[in-house]
Structure formats: structure tokens, C-alpha cells
Residue, then its C-alpha position, 0 to 999 in steps of 0.5 A: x528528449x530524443x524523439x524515440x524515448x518520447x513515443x515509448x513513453x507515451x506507448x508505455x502509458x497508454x498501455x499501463x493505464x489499463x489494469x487488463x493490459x498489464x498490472x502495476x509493475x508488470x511488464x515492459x516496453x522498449x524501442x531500438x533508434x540511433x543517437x550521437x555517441x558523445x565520445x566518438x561524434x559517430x551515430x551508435x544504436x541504442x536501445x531504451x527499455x523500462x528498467x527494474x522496478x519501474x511501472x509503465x502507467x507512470x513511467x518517464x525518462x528516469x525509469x528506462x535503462x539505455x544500453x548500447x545494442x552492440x553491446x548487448x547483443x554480443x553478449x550472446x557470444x559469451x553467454x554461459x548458457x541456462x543454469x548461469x544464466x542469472x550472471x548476464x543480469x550483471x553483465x547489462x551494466x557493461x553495455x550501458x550508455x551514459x549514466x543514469x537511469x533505471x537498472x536493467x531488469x531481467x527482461x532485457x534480453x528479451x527486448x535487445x535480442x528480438x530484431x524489431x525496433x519496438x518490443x512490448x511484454x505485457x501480463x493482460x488478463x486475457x492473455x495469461x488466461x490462454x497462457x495458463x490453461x492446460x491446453x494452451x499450445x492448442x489453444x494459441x493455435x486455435x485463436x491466433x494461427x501462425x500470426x501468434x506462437x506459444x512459447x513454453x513457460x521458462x523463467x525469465x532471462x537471457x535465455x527466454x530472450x534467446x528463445x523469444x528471438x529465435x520464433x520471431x527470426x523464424x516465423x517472419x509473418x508472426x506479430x508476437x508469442x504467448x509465454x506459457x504460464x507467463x503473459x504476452x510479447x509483441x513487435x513492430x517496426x515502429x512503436x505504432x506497429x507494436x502498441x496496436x499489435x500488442x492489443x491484437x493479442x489482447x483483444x482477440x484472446x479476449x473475443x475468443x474467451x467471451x464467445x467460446x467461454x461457458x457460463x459459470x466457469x467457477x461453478x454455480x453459487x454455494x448455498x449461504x455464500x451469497x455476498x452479504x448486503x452492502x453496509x452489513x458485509x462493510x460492517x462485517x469487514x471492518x470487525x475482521x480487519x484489525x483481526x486479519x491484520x493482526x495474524x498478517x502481521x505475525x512475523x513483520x508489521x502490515x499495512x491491510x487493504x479490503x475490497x469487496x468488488x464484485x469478481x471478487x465477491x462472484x468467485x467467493x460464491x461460487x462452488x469451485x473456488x476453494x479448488x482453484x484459490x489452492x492452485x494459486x497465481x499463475x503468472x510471476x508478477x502475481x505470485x510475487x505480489x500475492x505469496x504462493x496462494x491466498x488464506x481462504x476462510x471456509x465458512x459462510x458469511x453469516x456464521x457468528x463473528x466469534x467463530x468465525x475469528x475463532x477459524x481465522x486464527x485456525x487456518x492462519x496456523x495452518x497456513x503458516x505451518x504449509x507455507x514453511x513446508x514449502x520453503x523447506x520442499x524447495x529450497x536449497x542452501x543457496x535460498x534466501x531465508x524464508x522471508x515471513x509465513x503469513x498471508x498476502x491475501x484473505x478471501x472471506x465469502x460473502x464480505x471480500x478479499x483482505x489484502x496486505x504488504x508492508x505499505x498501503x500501496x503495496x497492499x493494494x496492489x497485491x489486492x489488485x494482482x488477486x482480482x487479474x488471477x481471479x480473471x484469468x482462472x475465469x478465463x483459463x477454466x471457461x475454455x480449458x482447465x486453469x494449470x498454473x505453474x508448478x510449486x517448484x518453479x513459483x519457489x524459484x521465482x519467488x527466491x530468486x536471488x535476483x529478486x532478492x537483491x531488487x529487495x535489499x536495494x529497497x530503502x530502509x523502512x522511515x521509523x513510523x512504516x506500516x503503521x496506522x495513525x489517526x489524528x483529531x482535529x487534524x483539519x488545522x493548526x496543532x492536528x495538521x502539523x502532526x498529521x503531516x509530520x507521521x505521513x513524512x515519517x512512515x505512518x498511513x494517517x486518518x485526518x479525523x476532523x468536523x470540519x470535512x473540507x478541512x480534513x480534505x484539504x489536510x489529507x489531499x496536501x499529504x498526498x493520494x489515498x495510499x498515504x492519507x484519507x480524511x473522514x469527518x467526526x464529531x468526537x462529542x458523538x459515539x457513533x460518528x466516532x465509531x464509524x470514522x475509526x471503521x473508515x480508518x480500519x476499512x482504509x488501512x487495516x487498524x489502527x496504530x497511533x491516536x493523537x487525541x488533539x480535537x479542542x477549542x477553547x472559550x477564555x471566560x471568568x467564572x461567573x461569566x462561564x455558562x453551563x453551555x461554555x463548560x459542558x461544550x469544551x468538556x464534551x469536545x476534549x474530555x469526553x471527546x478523547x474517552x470516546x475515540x480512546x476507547x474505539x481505539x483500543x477496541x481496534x488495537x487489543x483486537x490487532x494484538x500489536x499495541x500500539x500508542x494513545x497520544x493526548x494533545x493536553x496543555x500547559x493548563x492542565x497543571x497551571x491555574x490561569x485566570x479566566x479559564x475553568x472550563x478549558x483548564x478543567x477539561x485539559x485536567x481531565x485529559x491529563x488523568x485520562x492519560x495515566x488512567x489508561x496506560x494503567x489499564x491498557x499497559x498489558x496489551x502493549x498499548x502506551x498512553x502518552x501526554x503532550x502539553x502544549x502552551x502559547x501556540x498562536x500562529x497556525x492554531x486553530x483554536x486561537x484563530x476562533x477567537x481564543x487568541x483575542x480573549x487571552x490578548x485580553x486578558x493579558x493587555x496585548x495586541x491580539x497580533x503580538x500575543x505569541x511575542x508574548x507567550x514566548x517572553x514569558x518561558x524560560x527559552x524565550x521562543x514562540x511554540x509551533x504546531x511543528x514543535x508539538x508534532x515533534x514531540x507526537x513522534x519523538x513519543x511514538x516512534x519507537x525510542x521510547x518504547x518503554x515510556x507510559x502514562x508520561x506528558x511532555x511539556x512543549x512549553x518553551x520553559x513555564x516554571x509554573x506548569x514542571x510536573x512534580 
């Protein structure tokens, strides 16, 4: 790696680790330095920009654009001028070195125009916040003298680039610029020179904004709007999401995130926050991610849940109607179709902020982007008056046709995106395959088990928090049932897809089964599944999305084997769960399913309890040939997996069958004895 690219890099982390300094995606770095041309053996000067898409915390080698600085800067000569501006982001290939990399973004003329070797762009909280007052050409005089220049708000381009290139050739003594409505820009001579600049700009926009900033900046607090008790606003969170994510998910499927953190909650309470959540965000990056502004309910926290759902689904037809009035104000038969009315994010005072995108981690992000609006409106109002940018040019931005085709460059959705599962016994064997099978076809999972260091281990082997969480539950008790399906809904929003798989099994003759064997493995799967079904359905009416209930039954649910009353009973009973509700619950669009397994020995863990040891006995095999001979005894001669199960979950619920209900599905390898009839 050339020395330079191992220093950005370096710089580019450190400066995207902290949230104030720049959000998720936001911004970009870039460093100037000389390499071999491999065609020529000549020296050629090249520069090295974070490409489109790319998020500086996390960025490596993959993630930077490398052009020919020759090149690029002669594109000036042939530029079309401001209104064709767009035409130049086309141009950057044709000053590409070698292939590979990440696509030139829009900022790229920023970085190659500006004659320092070291450029950081940066959207710091304190930085947008002087960027988006009223007074901010003031302001940046006031703060900063002549060692930081404002620049005017423009959308970003090879013009901005232009404009930024010509502050610095003429002011020799400045360190960087604040761009109206938008964020900051820095250079040095080297990287060091221009990372500890950048942080100039940032920490002295942030001690000007501490000292001279008047208190209360959003108003005193409004009576009754006071954030409610921890547990009773969480509790009050988790009743509104699967509403809230069922009225964001109108025109396409969401994934929701919530946060109740305390910015949040502050300018929930305070009296001037219907005022300014109806400016919106100011800097692009934040409009981009949150919509044009945010659905904000105007009651207080502790008006009654039926009217407060009541006004939700008021203002969310309200919003949608202002929204496509927008559109239709602004756009022009060039526009991109308008992409979806519904909210990115809903503020609710005193319980606290919503947030949605069509994955978790870009629902969160866009929570995340709402919590640096909300300090820059702080900032901006505590010294000046917060005037982002006008709706015309937020329009522009948010259908640029450039952002438009970053969109379509995305990958097709996988078939279970933005949907929300929730798996029993998904610590091991049947519940862990299919846990991991819907998180690698789309879906946000809730590994649900008894076991919470198996649920852990489960989840943290799927990956971070944005793909899986784990949550501990008995399925025999109500109430830990209730409260792992509100982590799920805290977690992502809802809930889509339950996989009642929770189960054991004791392998006993009739006279030998205790009441204790009979209650224990009804209370785990028959009353186990009824009690998670029904929270389930709870969540999923309340969304208005269907969704599908999938039980994980058995072949014994139809076969009578010996020894085995209690287990085949309760599995019996599962199998009628299953056609009892999709009876009853066919009308919400929710589809109930059935999977029969049978002879699943290896990774089970109900055999690895002592199951497959009592069942070796029974039939007079070595415990460790048991699965040879399930498979011997089947039609196709093959031993079944947790992976062939966790096939049939998805084959069941993602999407083919969308008219299939109240059917089972034998995973089985062939038993003659257990075809349904």
C-alpha cells in the first residue's frame, strides 16, 4: 500500500469515528502524492479521494477513487459551466488510474481543484450549526477572522469545487472554508497539517457556540411534555411501533429503529420544536437520510393510547398528502418519480424518535442523522436564528439524478428485505440453521431462546446488531414471551416471520410418562407456540402487513411411534394450531404454516439432550448411527439437517408462496407412514 493511502486512511478513521465530526457517509478526505505510472516508468501525480457511497469510520483501500491529478484538473478547461455541471461527474472516469476502486463522487473536484496536497470535507455538528444560521457570513467572520472563509451555499459539484479552489488560491493565510447550508473544508500540506486543521474549524465553532450560546435555545419545557419514566415510555415505545412501522411502510416495507436518548427527548419537550422540526434539516446528508422533515405527533405523552394511534394515523395522511404537494411544487418532467410519501422519521414527546429505512442500518442511521439536526438547530438558534436551506433546493438535492443513479446502482433487494423474523429455540440446531438461513436471505432476526448465552452466540455468529439481537425467553411464561417480542419490536420495528421451533422431547412408554414429562413438553410446544402466536399476531394486525407464522411441528404429529405420547401429542396439537389459525387470522394477511421434520440428529439439540440416546434405544442402534438409520428407513435414503428444515422456513415465507395457508411440509426424506391425506 503506498504510504500516502496508509495515512488517509488512517486520518479518514480517526475523523469518522466520532459522530460530531462527521455522520455515517458523510463527507470525504483525500491526499495528492506521486506514484510510478506503470506504462510509462515516469513518476505521475495522482490523487486519492474516498469514492461515492463510501463512509469514512470504516473506509479502506477498496473505498477510494484514484485519478490522474493532470487529468482531472484539466477538466477545467473544458467544463460546460454550472447548469451542465452534473456532466463532469461522468468525466471522472476518464481521469482514472488503473482499475478498481470506488466511483468518483461529486465532491471530487473539490478535493483535485484545491492546490493542497491534503483536503478533508467534513458535516461536524458545530460546523453546520454556523453553516445554517441566519447570520452565518457574520458569524464565520466573528469566530474564525480571515483564517476561515464562508462560502455561499451551492449544491455540490465541480462548480463548488471551483468556488472553494478559488478562497484558498486567494486568501494564502486561510486553513478552510464553512459552506453555507452545508458543513466544513479544510487543507494542509500534509495529512497531519489538514486533520489538525479540520479540528480547528470544529472545536472552535464548538467553544464559540458553548460561550456565547443562550440557554434554552428551543424554549422552556411544555407543560405535560416532560419524557416519561424510563420502562413506562419503553413500554409506551413498543405499543406505538408496529403502528408507526405499519404507516411507514405504506408504499414500500420498512425496517423501524427508536431511540429515546436524551437530545432527543430535550427537544421533544421543549416549546419551539413543532417550529423548527417544520424547517427541516439543513445539511444534504441529512435530508437525504431523514426526507424533507420529520412526522411529528402533537400530543403529550400521556394522552390515552387509542388517541394517540388515533392522531398518528391522522397526521401520517396528512404528511403524505404535504409531501406529494412538494413533489408536484418542485419537480419538473426531468424529476425522478416520486420515490414514497411516508415519514423517515417520527418524533413522539416524551416517549422518542422513530426512525425507518429499508434496512435496520439505514434506519438507524437516519435516527442518527435526526440526533446531528437536532444539535445544529441547538447551535444555530443559540447564537443566531436555524434557516436551513430553502424547499426548492432540498428538492434538488433529494431528486438529483445523481443521487438517483447512486440509487439504482444499489443491489436488488435479497427476498426476506425489511422484514423481521423471530425464531424459538434459535440457540441450536433446527432454530440456529433457520435463524441464520432468513438473516442470509434479507430478514432482521430475533434469535429467541432459554438459553441467553446460546442466543448470544447464535446472533453475534449472524453479525452486529443491525442484522440480529438475542433476547432470552421461556415460551412456557406469558409474560417473558411478551416482553422478548417487545425487544423484537424495540429492536426492528415489529415483527414478520415467527418460527415456532422451541421444543424438547423425553422418549418414554406410556406407563412410564409422568404427569411432569407430559405437562413439561406440552407447556414448551403446544402452549409454547400459542402463547408466542398470539403475541405475534398481536404485533402483526397491529402493523397491518401480514406477515407468516411458521410451526416447526414433526413427522409424529401424524405417525404413532412407540414410546412416545407425550411428545407425539403435544406436536399433534402444534399441527392443529396451525390450521386453527390460519383460519382465524387469514383476513389480516397473515399465513400459518407447518414444517414436519423427522430424524434430524446431528446439530439437534433435542437429540444432543438425551433424545437421541432413548430413541437409539428403542430402535437397538448405537446412539452415534441413529441418523444412518432414520435415513435407511425414508424413501430418499438421506440423513435430514437443520439446514434442510431451515429450507423449507424460507421456501414457506419468502414470497412464492403467497397464496399457500394452513399447509405442513414434510422434511422427512420420504416416510410413507406420515403422507398427509
Amino acid at each position: 500500500m503506498h504510504s500516502e493511502v496508509e495515512a488517509l486512511i488512517a486520518r479518514s478513521n480517526r475523523l469518522g469515528a466520532d459522530p460530531t465530526t462527521t455522520n455515517y457517509a458523510g463527507g470525504n478526505t483525500s491526499a495528492k502524492g506521486r506514484a510510478t505510472d506503470p506504462v510509462t516508468g515516469g513518476a505521475v501525480e495522482l490523487l486519492w479521494v474516498k469514492g461515492s457511497g463510501g463512509d469514512l469510520g470504516t473506509l479502506t483501500e477498496a473505498g477510494l477513487a484514484v485519478l490522474r491529478l493532470d487529468r482531472l484538473r484539466a477538466l477545467v478547461d473544458v467544463y460546460p459551466g454550472v447548469e451542465r455541471e452534473d456532466e463532469m461527474v461522468a468525466a471522472f472516469d476518464y481521469c482514472r488510474h488503473g482499475l478498481g476502486g470506488a466511483a468518483p463522487s461529486i465532491d471530487t473536484a473539490m478535493h483535485g481543484l484545491v492546490d493542497a496536497a491534503h483536503v478533508d470535507h467534513l458535516h461536524p455538528d458545530a460546523g453546520i450549526a454556523i453553516a445554517a444560521a441566519a447570520d452565518g457570513p457574520e458569524l464565520t467572520k466573528e469566530i474564525f477572522g480571515d483564517r476561515v472563509l464562508w462560502v455561499p451555499w451551492r449544491r455540490p459539484g465541480f462548480q463548488l469545487g471551483l468556488d472553494i479552489a478559488a478562497v484558498a488560491r486567494a486568501n494564502p493565510q486561510a486553513i478552510g472554508v464553512i459552506l453555507g447550508g452545508h458543513g466544513i473544508t479544510a487543507w494542509g500540506a500534509t495529512g497531519e497539517e489538514c486533520e489538525r486543521r479540520s479540528l480547528e474549524i470544529i472545536r472552535t465553532a464548538q467553544a464559540y457556540l458553548d460561550g456565547h450560546g443562550r440557554a434554552e435555545p428551543f424554549g422552556p419545557v411544555l407543560d405535560g411534555y416532560a419524557p416519561l419514566p424510563p420502562e413506562e415510555r419503553r413500554d409506551r415505545a413498543a405499543a406505538l411501533a408496529p403502528v408507526l412501522r405499519g404507516l411507514a411502510s405504506t408504499d414500500r416495507p420498512q425496517v423501524g429503529h427508536f431511540t429515546d436518548g436524551d437530545v432527543v427527548l430535550d427537544f421533544l419537550a421543549r416549546e419551539r420544536h413543532p417550529a423548527l422540526a417544520a424547517l427541516g434539516t439543513s445539511c444534504p446528508d441529512h435530508f437525504l437520510r431523514t426526507k424533507v422533515r420529520p412526522l411529528v405527533l402533537d400530543l403529550p405523552p400521556t394522552a390515552p393510547l387509542t388517541e394517540t394511534v388515533a392522531r398518528l394515523r391522522e397526521l401520517h395522511a396528512a404528511y403524505r398528502e404535504d409531501y406529494r404537494a412538494y413533489y408536484q411544487r418542485h419537480a419538473t418532467p426531468q424529476s425522478p418519480p416520486m420515490r414514497g410519501a411516508d415519514p423517515a422519521i417520527v418524533l413522539v414527546p416524551g416517549v422518542g424518535m422513530f426512525s425507518f429505512g429499508a434496512n435496520k442500518q439505514t434506519a438507524r442511521v437516519a435516527g442518527e442523522f435526526y440526533v446531528n439536526a437536532v444539535n445544529v438547530m441547538r447551535g444555530a438558534e443559540s447564537v443566531s436564528r436555524y434557516a436551513p436551506i430553502d424547499e426548492a433546493e432540498k428538492f434538488r438535492i433529494e431528486y438529483w439524478a445523481l443521487e438517483e443513479a447512486k440509487l439504482q446502482r444499489l443491489p436488488k433487494p435479497k427476498p426476506l428485505a425489511a422484514r423481521v423474523a423471530f425464531v424459538t429455540g434459535g440457540g441450536s440446531g433446527i432454530g440456529r440453521a433457520t435463524a441464520h438461513r432468513l438473516a442470509a436471505e434479507g430478514a432482521c432476526v430475533v434469535v429467541a431462546d432459554r438459553d441467553a448465552g446460546a442466543a448470544a452466540t447464535v446472533a453475534a455468529e449472524i453479525g452486529g446488531a443491525d442484522v440480529a439481537v438475542a433476547v432470552t425467553a421461556d415460551v412456557t411464561d406469558g409474560t417473558a414471551v411478551t416482553a422478548a417480542l417487545r425487544a423484537a419490536v424495540l429492536a426492528f420495528g415489529g415483527v414478520d416471520l415467527v418460527v415456532n421451533n422451541a421444543g424438547l422431547s423425553i422418549s418414554k412408554p406410556l406407563l412410564e410418562t409422568t404427569e411432569a414429562d407430559w405437562d413439561l413438553q406440552h407447556d414448551v410446544m403446544a402452549k409454547g407456540s400459542f402463547l408466542v402466536s398470539r403475541e405475534a399476531a398481536r404485533i402483526m394486525t397491529a402493523q397491518g402487513m401480514g406477515g407468516d407464522i411458521v410451526y416447526i411441528s414433526s413427522k409424529n404429529s401424524l405417525f404413532a411411534g412407540p414410546n412416545n405420547v407425550a411428545y407425539g401429542a403435544a406436536k399433534a396439537d402444534q399441527a392443529h394450531q396451525v390450521r386453527l389459525l390460519a383460519a382465524e387470522l387469514g383476513g389480516h394477511g397473515i399465513r400459518v404454516n407447518g414444517v414436519n421434520p423427522d430424524g434430524v440428529v446431528r446439530g439437534s439439540g433435542i437429540f444432543a439432550r438425551g433424545w437421541g440416546a432413548q430413541r437409539a434405544a428403542v430402535y437397538g442402534v448405537p446412539e452415534e448411527k441413529l441418523g444412518e438409520f432414520y435415513a435407511q428407513r425414508t424413501l430418499l435414503k438421506q440423513e435430514v439437517l437443520p439446514e434442510h428444515v431451515a429450507n423449507a422456513v424460507f421456501v414457506l415465507t419468502a414470497g412464492e408462496l403467497s397464496h399457500t395457508t394452513g399447509m405442513h411440509v414434510p422434511v422427512d426424506a420420504g416416510v410413507a407412514a406420515a403422507f398427509l391425506r
